[in-house]
Residue, then its C-alpha position, 0 to 999 in steps of 0.5 A: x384891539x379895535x381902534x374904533x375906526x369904521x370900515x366903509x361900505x362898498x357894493x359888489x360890483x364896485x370890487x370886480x374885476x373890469x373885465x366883462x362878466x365879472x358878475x353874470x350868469x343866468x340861462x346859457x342852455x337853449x341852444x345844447x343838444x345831446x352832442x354838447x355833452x361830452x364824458x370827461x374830459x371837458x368843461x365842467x358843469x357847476x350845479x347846485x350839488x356842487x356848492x356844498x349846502x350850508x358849509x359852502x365849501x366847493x365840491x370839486x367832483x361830479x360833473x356833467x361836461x360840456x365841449x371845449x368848443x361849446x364853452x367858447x360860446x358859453x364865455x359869459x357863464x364861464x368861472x375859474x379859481x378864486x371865482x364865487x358861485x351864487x345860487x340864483x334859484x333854491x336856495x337862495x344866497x347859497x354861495x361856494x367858492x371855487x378854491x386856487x387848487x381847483x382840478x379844472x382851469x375853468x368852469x361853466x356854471x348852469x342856467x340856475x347860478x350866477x359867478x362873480x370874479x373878485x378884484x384881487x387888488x382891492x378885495x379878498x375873494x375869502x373875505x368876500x366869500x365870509x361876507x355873503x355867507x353872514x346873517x347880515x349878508x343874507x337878510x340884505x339879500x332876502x329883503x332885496x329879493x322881496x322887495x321885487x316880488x321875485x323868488x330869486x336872486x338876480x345880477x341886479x341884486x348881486x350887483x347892488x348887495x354891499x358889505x364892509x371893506x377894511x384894507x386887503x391885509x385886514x381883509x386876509x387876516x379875517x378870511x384866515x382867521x374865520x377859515x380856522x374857526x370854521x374848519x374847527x366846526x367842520x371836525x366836530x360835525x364830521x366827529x358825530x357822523x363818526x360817533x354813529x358810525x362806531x355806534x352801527x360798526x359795535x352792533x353789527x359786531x356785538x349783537x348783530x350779523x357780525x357775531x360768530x353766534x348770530x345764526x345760533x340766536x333765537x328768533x324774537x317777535x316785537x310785541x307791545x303792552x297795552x298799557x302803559x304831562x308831556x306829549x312825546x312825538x316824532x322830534x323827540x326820537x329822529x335822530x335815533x336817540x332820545x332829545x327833548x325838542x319842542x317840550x309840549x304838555x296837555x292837562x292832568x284832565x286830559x291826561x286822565x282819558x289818554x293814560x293808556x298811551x302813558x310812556x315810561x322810562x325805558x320804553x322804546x319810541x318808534x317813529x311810523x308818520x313822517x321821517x318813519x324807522x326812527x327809534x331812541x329808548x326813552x332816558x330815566x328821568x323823564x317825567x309822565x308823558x304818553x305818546x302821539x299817534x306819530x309813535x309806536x311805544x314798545x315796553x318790552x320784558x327786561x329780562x330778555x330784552x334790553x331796551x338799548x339793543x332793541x331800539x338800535x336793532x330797530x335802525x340798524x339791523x341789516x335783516x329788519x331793513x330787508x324785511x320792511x323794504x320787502x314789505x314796502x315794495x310795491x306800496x305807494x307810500x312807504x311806513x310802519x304801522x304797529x300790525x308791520x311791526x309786530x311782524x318783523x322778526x330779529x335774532x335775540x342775542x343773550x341779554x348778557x351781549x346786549x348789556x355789553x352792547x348797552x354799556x358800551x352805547x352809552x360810553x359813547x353817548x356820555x363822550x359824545x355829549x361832551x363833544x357836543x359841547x365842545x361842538x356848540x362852543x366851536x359854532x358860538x365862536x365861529x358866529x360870534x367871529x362873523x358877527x364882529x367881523x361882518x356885524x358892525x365892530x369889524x375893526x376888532x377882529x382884524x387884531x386878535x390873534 
């Protein structure tokens, strides 16, 4: 366990390589014309879309190319394996590094990133990576940004950004260890993308065009109840199901003069404002709530209609995607509108099918919430690891296995 011994703090530039442009970056492409340009083979082009977004893990595909000729004059932008790239601009302290198995010997990074070569005798470019990565790392790069007045990170802030530095093999046994627990946390997010996967896979099979009996299905209309405190908005149907977001509450008197947008258990919620198309089944359980004008609440007859197969229906339904792009084409704003809805026609499978489908849905939601735990316990270890690491009570963490 920890000794107690602290690590001492060290800047940036004070663990890269001496040679020149261990941390540069910056505008490179005033001077390239058309004829720079080359298909592959080449040099590659880092940009933005390379840098894996909040996993930080290096996307080694997608290149535009420059000559080998044109790089020879682009040395100082030039990045290799083991190198970390910096975005300068966007997203600020976004920070990937390009892995010892990288396709390419060497890189270009664009006018909008900035590259740092590690010493490998006094750091571990994994460790160092992790580092920047931290929340600790972030705000320091957040309040020096600020402190500027300038919306981005320049070479004299990366320069100056410290962190902690144990001795190299304290160093590699961290990176390795965070590196587990964060690919842990990579399955279990790949494991959802998954879940929905299966989930469009069995409506397509069950009650959608897959099924052998589609053609034969009756062609059934959307239409809404009139009818019928919590406030149910975009939130709580984005992400295709029901989830309880930001709870909101208006009064009983309130409520009273609005009854007639009264949500039930066993409606389907519509996203038509916003990230539109979006719809969930509100769960039993759900006390009194009516709806914002960001939905469209369909209560539908439960005796041909399973509320499950048609808020899946809803986002998942090649035909009514055709039908909504056909009716949006030539808008200049796309979205629903309950007179769009009421239009769109979907074949009505036996509700016997849909049950079935019904069941199996949520067979998978009860596995997928116990994912999701396991998903949430993964992210607490990775952070907790992270925050001893990078936190303050490093010297614990080199010595748990």
């Amino acid at each position: 366990m920890s000794t107690g011994r602290v690590w001492p703090t060290v800047a940036l530039e004070e663990i890269c390589t001496p040679e020149p442009y261990a941390i540069a970056g910056g505008p490179f492409g005033s001077d390239l014309t058309r004829a720079d340009y080359v298909e592959s083979p080449g040099v590659p082009v880092i940009r933005g879309t390379n840098l894996g977004g909040d996993t930080g893990l290096f996307v080694d595909d997608g290149f535009v190319y420059v000559t080998d000729q044109k790089a020879v004059t682009l040395e100082r932008n030039l990045a290799r394996p083991g190198d970390l790239v910096f975005t300068q601009r966007g997203t600020l302290g976004q920070v990937a590094i390009i892995p010892t198995a990288a396709r390419f010997p060497k890189y270009v990074v664009s006018q909008s990133q900035m590259k740092v070569s590690v010493d490998p005798t006094r750091a571990d470019a994994a460790f160092v990576w992790h580092s920047f990565r931290s929340p600790d790392a972030q705000r320091q790069l957040l309040r020096q940004t600020l402190a500027t007045g300038v919306p981005h990170i320049n070479l004299g802030i990366l320069r100056r950004q410290t962190l902690p530095l144990p001795p190299l093999p304290e160093q590699r046994r961290i990176a390795a260890l965070l590196d587990k627990a964060d690919a842990i946390r990579r399955k279990r997010q790949q494991a959802a993308r998954l879940v929905d996967d299966l989930v469009q896979s069995l409506y397509l099979a069950l009650v959608g065009p897959g099924s052998r009996e589609y053609d034969q299905w009756p062609i059934l209309r959307i239409e809404f109840v009139e009818e019928g405190i919590a406030v149910l908005g975009i939130d709580n149907a984005v992400q295709n199901r029901f989830a309880w977001a930001e709870r909101r509450f208006i009064t009983r008197e309130k409520y009273a003069a609005m009854a007639r947008y009264t949500v039930k258990p066993g409606d389907v919620i519509i996203t038509i404002m916003g990230t539109t198309g979006r719809s969930a089944v509100v769960p039993d359980g759900v006390p009194v709530a009516i709806s914002t004008k960001h939905l469209a609440t369909i209560t539908v007859d439960r005796t041909r209609v399973h509320p499950e197969f048609l808020s899946n229906a809803i986002h998942r339904d090649p035909q009514v995607a055709s039908q909504l792009q056909a009716r949006n084409r030539g808008a200049i704003m796309s979205g629903l509108n309950l007179g769009l809805i009421r239009s769109l026609e979907l074949r009505l499978p036996p509700i016997a099918a849909q049950a079935r489908f019904a069941a199996a849905v949520g067979s998978i939601r009860r596995l997928e919430a116990r994912r999701q735990s396991c998903s949430n316990q993964a992210d607490y270890l990775f952070h907790s690891l992270v925050q001893r690491a990078f936190g303050g009570r490093a010297a614990a963490i080199a010595r748990v296995d």
